[in-house]
C-alpha positions in Angstrom: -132.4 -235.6 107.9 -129.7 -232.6 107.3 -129.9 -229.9 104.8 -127.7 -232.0 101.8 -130.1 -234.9 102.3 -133.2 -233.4 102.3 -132.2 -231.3 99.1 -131.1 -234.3 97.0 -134.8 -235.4 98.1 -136.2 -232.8 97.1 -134.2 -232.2 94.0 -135.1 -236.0 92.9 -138.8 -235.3 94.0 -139.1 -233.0 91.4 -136.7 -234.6 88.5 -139.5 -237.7 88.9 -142.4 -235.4 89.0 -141.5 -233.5 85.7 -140.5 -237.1 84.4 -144.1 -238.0 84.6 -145.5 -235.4 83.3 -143.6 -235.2 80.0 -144.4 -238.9 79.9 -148.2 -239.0 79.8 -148.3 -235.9 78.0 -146.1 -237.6 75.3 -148.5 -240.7 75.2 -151.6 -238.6 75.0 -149.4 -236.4 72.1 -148.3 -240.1 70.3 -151.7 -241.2 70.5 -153.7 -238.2 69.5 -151.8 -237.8 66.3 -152.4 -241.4 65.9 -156.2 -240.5 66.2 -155.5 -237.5 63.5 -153.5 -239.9 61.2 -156.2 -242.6 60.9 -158.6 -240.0 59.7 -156.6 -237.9 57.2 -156.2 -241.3 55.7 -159.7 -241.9 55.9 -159.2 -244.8 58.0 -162.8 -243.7 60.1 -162.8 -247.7 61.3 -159.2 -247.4 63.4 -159.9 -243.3 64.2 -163.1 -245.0 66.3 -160.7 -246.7 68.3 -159.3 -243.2 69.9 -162.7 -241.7 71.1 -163.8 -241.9 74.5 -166.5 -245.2 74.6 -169.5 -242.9 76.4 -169.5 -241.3 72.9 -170.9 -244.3 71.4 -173.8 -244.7 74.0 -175.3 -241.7 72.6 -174.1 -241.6 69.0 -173.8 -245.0 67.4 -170.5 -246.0 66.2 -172.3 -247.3 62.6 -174.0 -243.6 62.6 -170.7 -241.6 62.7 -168.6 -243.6 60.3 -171.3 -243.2 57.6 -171.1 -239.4 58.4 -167.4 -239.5 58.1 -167.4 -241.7 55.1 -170.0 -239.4 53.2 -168.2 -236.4 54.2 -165.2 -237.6 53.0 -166.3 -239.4 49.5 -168.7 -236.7 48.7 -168.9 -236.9 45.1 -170.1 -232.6 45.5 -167.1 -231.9 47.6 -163.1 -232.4 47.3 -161.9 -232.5 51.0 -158.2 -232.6 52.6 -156.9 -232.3 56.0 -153.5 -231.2 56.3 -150.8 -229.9 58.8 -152.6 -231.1 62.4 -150.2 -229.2 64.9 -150.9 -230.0 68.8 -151.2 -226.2 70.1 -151.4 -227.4 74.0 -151.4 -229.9 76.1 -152.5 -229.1 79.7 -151.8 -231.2 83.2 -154.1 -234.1 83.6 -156.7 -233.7 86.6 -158.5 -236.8 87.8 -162.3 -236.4 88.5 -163.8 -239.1 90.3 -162.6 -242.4 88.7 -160.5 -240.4 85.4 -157.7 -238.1 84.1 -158.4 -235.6 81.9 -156.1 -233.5 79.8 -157.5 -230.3 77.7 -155.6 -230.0 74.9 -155.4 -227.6 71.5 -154.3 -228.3 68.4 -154.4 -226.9 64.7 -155.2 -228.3 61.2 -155.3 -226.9 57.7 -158.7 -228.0 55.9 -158.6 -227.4 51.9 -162.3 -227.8 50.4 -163.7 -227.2 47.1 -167.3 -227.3 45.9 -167.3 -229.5 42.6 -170.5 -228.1 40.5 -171.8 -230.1 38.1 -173.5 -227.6 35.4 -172.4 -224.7 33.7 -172.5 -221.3 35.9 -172.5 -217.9 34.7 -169.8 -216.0 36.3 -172.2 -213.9 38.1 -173.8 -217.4 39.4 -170.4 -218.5 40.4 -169.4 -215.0 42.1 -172.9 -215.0 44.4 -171.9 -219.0 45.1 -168.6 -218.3 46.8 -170.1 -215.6 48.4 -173.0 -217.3 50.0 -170.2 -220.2 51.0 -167.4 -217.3 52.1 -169.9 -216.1 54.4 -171.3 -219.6 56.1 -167.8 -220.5 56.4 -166.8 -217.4 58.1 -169.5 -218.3 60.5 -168.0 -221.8 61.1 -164.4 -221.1 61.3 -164.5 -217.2 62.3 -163.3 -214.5 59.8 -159.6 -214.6 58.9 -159.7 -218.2 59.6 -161.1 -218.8 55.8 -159.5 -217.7 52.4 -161.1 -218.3 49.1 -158.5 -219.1 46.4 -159.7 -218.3 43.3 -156.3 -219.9 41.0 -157.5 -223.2 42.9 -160.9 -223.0 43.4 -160.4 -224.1 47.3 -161.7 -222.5 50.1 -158.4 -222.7 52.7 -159.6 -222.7 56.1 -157.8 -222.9 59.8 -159.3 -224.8 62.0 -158.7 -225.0 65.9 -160.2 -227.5 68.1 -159.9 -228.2 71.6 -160.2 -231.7 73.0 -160.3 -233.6 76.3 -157.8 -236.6 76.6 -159.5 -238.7 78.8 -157.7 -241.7 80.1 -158.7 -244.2 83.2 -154.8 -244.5 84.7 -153.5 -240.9 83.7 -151.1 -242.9 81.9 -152.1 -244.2 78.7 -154.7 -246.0 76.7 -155.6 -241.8 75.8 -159.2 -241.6 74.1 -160.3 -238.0 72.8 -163.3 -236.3 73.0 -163.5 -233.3 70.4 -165.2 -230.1 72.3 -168.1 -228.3 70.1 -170.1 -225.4 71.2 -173.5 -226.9 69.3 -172.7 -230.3 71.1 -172.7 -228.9 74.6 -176.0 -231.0 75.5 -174.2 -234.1 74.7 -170.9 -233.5 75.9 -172.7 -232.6 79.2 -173.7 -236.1 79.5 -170.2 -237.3 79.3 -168.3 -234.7 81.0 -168.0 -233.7 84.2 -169.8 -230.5 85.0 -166.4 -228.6 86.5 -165.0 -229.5 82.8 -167.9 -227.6 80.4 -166.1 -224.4 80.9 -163.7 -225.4 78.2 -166.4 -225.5 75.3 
């Protein structure tokens, strides 16, 4: 093989390689806004679809829609997911028989705490406070803004995920990463993944 050969080889080597990346990366992207979609329509039936099956063996898929659906229609609570933004999308590794993809992403969450009596101001002040202060814990401070025109707290939220997929191609199912699920997710994932969380 002389030198032109072997660099039109090597040059295509790459072009196919990059090709491939950008392609799976775009499914898991398509699919994982498909996943994000379904439940900022509160469509918690078709957002089952896009988590990885092993969640199910230890969390019943009836048991999670009724926490989604009474999160959601909480008569106490007004709830909105807005503006999901993939952050990152990592290369895919395969572990034993799977691909996995760690991936990032952003969303906006606007909640407001509907109070059925009358409150005293001074009730009303110690409320939001009390709140202001659990939600810092849960989002980190900065990441939550009360605004008191709207009555909505305005929080940032960022997640991380594992795409898991059995080709490293498509058919992407996601797996959201939470420090106070570690037990569980340590059932699921593989140990050289727990890192992440």
């Amino acid at each position: 093989m002389n030198l032109k050969t072997g660099l039109i080889f090597l040059a295509l080597f790459f072009v196919n390689t990059f090709s491939f990346a950008q392609s799976y990366k775009e499914e898991i992207e398509d699919d994982f806004n498909d996943y994000l979609s379904a439940i900022i329509s509160k469509d918690f039936e078709k957002s089952m679809e896009y988590l990885t099956p092993e969640f199910f063996e230890y969390i019943p898929k009836k048991t999670l829609l009724m926490v989604m659906e009474q999160t959601f229609n909480n008569p106490t609570l007004e709830y909105e997911l807005k503006n999901p933004k993939i952050i990152q999308i990592e290369d895919a590794q395969k572990i034993d028989e799977k691909y996995y993809s760690f991936l990032t992403y952003s969303n906006e969450i606007l909640m407001r705490f509907l109070v059925e009596e009358k409150e005293s101001k001074k009730d009303k002040r110690l409320r939001i406070k009390i709140l202001q202060s659990s939600l810092d814990q849960s989002f980190g401070k900065g990441n939550v803004v009360y605004n008191e025109e709207t009555d909505f707290f305005e929080l940032k939220s960022i997640k991380k995920v594992y795409a898991i997929s059995s080709d490293g191609v498509a058919d992407w199912k996601f797996l959201v990463l939470e420090e106070k699920q570690k037990p569980l997710l340590s059932k699921i994932l593989p140990k050289e993944l727990l890192e992440k969380i």
